[in-house]
N, C-alpha and C positions, 0 to 999 in steps of 0.2 A: 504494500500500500504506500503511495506516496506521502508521506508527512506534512500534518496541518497543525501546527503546535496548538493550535486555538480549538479544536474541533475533531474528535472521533466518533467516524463514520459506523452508525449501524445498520446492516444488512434488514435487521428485523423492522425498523421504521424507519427510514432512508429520507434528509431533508432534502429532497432532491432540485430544489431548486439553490442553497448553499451548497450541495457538492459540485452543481455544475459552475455555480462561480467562482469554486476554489480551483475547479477545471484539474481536481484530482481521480486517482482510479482508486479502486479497490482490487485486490487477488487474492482469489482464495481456492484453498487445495481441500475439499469437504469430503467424510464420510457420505457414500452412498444412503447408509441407515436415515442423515439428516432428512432426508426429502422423503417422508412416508409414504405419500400415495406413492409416488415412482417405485418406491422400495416394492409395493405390493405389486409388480406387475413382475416382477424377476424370478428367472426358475426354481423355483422352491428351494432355496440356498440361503434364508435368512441370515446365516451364520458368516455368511461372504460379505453382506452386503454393508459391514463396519471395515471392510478390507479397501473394497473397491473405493474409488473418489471421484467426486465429479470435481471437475479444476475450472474456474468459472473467473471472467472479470469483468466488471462494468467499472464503465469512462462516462464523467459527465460531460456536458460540453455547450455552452449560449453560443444561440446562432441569430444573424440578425433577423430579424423579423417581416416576414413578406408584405403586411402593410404600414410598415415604416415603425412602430408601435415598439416598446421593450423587447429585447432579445427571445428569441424561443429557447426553451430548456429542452434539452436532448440530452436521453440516455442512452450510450452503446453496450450491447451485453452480447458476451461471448462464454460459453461451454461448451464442452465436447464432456465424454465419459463412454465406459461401457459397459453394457448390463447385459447379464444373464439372461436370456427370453427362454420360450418354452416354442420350438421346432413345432408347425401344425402340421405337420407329415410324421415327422419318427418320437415325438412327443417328449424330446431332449432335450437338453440347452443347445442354445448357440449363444454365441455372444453378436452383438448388435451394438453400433458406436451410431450413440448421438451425437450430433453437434448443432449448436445455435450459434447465430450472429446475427440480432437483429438492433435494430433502433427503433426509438421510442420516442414521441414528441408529447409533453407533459405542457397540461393547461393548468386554468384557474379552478377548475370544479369539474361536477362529473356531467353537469347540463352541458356544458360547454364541448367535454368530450365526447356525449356524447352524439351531439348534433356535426362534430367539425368529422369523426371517424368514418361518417358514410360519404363524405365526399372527399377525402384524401386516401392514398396509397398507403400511408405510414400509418404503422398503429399510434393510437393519441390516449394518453391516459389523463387524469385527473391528480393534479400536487396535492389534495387533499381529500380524504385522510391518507397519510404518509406512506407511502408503498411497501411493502417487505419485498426486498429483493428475492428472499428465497421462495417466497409463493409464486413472483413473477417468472422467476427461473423454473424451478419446479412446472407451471403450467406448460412452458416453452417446450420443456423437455419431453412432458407426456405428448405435447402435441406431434413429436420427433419420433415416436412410436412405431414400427410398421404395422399396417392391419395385421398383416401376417407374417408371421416372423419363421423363417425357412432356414434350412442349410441351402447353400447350393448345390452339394450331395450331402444328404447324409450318412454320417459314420457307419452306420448300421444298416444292412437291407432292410424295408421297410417290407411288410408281408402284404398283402392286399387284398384278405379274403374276411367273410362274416365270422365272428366267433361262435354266433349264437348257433347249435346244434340244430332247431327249431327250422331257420329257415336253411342253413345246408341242407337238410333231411328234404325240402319246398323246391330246392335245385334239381336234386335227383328226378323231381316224379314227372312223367309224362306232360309231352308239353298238352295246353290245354286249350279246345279250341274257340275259336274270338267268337263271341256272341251275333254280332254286329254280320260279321259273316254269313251266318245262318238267316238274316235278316234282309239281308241281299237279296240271298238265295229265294227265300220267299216272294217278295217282292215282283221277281219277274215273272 
């Protein structure tokens, strides 16, 4: 973290529009465990996941303002990590790397955001009440998720057949004939 003798930066309520004035960063190397929901998406390895880190940093930064008015607050936020997912084919782990870099343009309120968010590009949050970085990050991160999370081969042959005895036993018997067919036949 770059040093503000005057001012330590917290992650959990972030003054985000004094850190972009100080125009410092934060860095930070986090247990995976921190971020709970994420943690609950990971292959049943709870044990790993005080192991694993996600390495994350946000930079503030004032930009002039597009109609002449005070500086805009912008926050850059960068993570990567990698987590354990559950293979929807051979029902393993794989490991899967996130990573985010986005920016953030920060208003006066959440009216403001969020009338300005449907017509710009950037996402736009609200300075008040005070952000948590780690919920911001955390969201970012789940949204970095794949639907489906694959090997591109997996380790193990995958088998491809029913378990259930029931309809293996429904495989075997005689094929049976289409109703609809009979109904044809009738017909002419």
């Amino acid at each position: 973290m770059k040093a503000n003798p005057k001012m330590a930066w917290s992650a959990d309520r972030l003054d985000v529009r004094a850190f972009a004035q100080a125009g410092v960063h934060l860095q930070v190397d986090d247990p995976l465990n921190r971020f709970e929901r994420l943690c609950s998406e990971q292959h049943g390895m709870a044990d790993q996941a005080s192991v694993q880190r996600v390495r994350w940093r946000a930079q503030g930064e004032l930009r002039p303002s597009a109609s002449g008015g005070s500086p805009a607050v912008w926050l850059h936020l960068q993570a990567d990590t990698v987590m354990a997912l559950t293979c929807q084919r051979c029902l393993g782990p794989v490991d899967v790397s996130l990573t985010v870099d986005r920016w953030f343009r920060f208003v006066a309120d959440e009216a403001t955001a969020s009338a300005e968010d449907d017509d710009c590009e950037e996402d736009v949050l609200a300075l008040e009440p005070r952000p948590s970085l780690y919920e911001l990050l955390e969201d970012e991160l789940l949204m970095e998720l794949p639907l489906v999370p694959m090997h591109e081969t997996c380790p193990e042959p995958v088998i491809m057949r029913v378990a259930d005895s029931a309809v293996a036993a429904a495989d075997d018997e005689p094929e049976r004939k289409n109703p609809f067919a009979e109904l044809a036949r009738l017909k002419k």
